[in-house]
N, C-alpha and C positions, 0 to 999 in steps of 0.2 A: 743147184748145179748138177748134182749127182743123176738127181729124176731127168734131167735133159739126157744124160748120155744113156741111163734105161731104156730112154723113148726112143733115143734114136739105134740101139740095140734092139730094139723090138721092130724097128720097121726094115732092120736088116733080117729078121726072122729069127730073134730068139724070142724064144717063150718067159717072157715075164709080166711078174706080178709085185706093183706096187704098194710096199707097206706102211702106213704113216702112224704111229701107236701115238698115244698118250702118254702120260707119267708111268714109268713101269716101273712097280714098287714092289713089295717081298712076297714073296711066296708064301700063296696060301695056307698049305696046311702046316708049315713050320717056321715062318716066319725070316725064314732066311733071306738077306737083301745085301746089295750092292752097297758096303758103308760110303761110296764116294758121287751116290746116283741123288738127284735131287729131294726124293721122297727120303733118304735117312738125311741128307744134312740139315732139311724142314724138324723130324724129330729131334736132330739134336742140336739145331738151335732154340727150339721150344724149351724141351730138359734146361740148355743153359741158361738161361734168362728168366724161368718160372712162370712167362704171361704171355698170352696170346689175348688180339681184340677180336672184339665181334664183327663178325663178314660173312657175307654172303657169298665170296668169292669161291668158283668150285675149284675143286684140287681135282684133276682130272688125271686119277688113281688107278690101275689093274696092275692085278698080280703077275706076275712073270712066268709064272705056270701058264696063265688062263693067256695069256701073249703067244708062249711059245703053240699051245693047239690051236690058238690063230694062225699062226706062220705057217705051221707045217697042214692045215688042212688047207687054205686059200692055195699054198705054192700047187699044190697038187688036185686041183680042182679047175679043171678044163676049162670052168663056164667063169674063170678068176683071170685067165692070161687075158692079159693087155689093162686087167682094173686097175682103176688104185684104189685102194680099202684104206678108211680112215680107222682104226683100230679105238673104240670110244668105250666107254664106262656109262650108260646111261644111269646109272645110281652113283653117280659121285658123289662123294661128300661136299660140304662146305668148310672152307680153312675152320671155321668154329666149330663145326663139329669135330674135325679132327684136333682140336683142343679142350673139348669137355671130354672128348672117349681117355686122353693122355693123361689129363691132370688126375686121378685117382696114382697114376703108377710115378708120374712125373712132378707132384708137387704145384703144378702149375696152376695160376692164376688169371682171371680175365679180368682184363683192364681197360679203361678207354683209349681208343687208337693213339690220340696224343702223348698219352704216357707210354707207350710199345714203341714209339719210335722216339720216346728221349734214351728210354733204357738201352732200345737196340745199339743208337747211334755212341752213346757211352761205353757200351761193352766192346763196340767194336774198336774203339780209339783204345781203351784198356789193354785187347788182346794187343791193339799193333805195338801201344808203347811196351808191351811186354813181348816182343816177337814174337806173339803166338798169334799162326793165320786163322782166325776166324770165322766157322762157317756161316755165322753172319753175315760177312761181306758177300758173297754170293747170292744171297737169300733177300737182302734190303730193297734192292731197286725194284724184284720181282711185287715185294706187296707194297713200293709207293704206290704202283698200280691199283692195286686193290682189283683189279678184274676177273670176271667170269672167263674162265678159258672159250676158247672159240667154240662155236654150235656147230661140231662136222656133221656132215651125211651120214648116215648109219645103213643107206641103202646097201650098196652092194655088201657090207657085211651081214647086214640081216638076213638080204638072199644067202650067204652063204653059209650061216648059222642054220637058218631053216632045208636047205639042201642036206647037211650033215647028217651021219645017225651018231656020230662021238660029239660033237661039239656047241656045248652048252653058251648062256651067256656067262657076261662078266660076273663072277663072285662078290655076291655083296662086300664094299669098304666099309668094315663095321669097328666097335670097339675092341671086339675080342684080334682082328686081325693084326689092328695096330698092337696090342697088349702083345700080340707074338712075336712081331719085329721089336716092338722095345726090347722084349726079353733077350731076343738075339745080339739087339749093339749092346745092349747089359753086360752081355758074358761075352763080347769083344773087349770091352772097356772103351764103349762108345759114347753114353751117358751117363 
């Protein structure tokens, strides 16, 4: 609904640029992240539970640094009013990888899916009878799915990555990056 009233501001003549990002997860060089954004309550339902299954499923990851010189080079690049830019991570991880890079710091375990969702579905009945909101409840229905996030266009961000002289691609999702957001909800008292 929102992109309807953009477009139709745009055809009154304002200058806009439509941004549609992915998972935006913690900042690269320090690891710093939104404790309540999708990518930490995935960590810290991982931590709580100790197992993740094997999937193919991509986690369509970028740092919020690497976001924001998205935002601020498209808004001001001439040849960006009127696009919409899908904001994509062409090196996403797979949910399993983002559970063998965790389990060294995280303790975690990989188990066959059937057992990830007796455990999940238990921990989360645990948390409720214990009034505790569980950020499992959030996170369950997302991997009944099990799916690949959608295949966006990377055009017009490509063009606008290659028009740049500041603005690089997406920062590899690697182990060390997630090792810097663990460290971060760590010394929240997040995991």
């Amino acid at each position: 609904m929102a992109e309807l009233y953009v477009r139709k501001a745009a055809t009154l003549g304002l200058p806009v640029v439509i941004l549609k990002p992915g998972m935006i997860t913690s900042h690269s060089k320090n690891g710093n992240c939104n404790e309540g954004d999708f990518t930490s309550r995935y960590v810290r339902a991982l931590a709580s539970t100790k197992v993740f299954f094997p999937s193919t499923s991509i986690l369509e990851f970028m740092p919020v640094d690497w976001v924001a010189s998205v935002v601020t080079t498209s808004t001001f690049d001439p040849l960006c009013l009127g696009l919409s830019l899908h904001i994509t991570n062409p090196k996403s991880p797979t949910s399993s990888q983002i559970g063998e890079w965790l389990a060294p710091m995280a303790g975690l375990f990989c188990v066959p899916r059937a057992e990830w969702d007796a455990k999940v579905s238990r921990q989360i009945h645990e948390d409720s009878k214990n009034g505790i909101d569980s950020p499992l409840k959030l996170l369950f229905p997302h991997f009944q799915m099990d799916h690949a996030m959608g295949n966006y266009s990377r055009v017009n961000l490509d063009s606008t990555i290659a028009r740049s002289k500041s603005l690089e691609d997406c920062p590899v999702i690697d182990s060390e990056l997630l090792s810097k957001m663990y460290r971060y909800l760590s010394r929240r008292n997040q995991v």
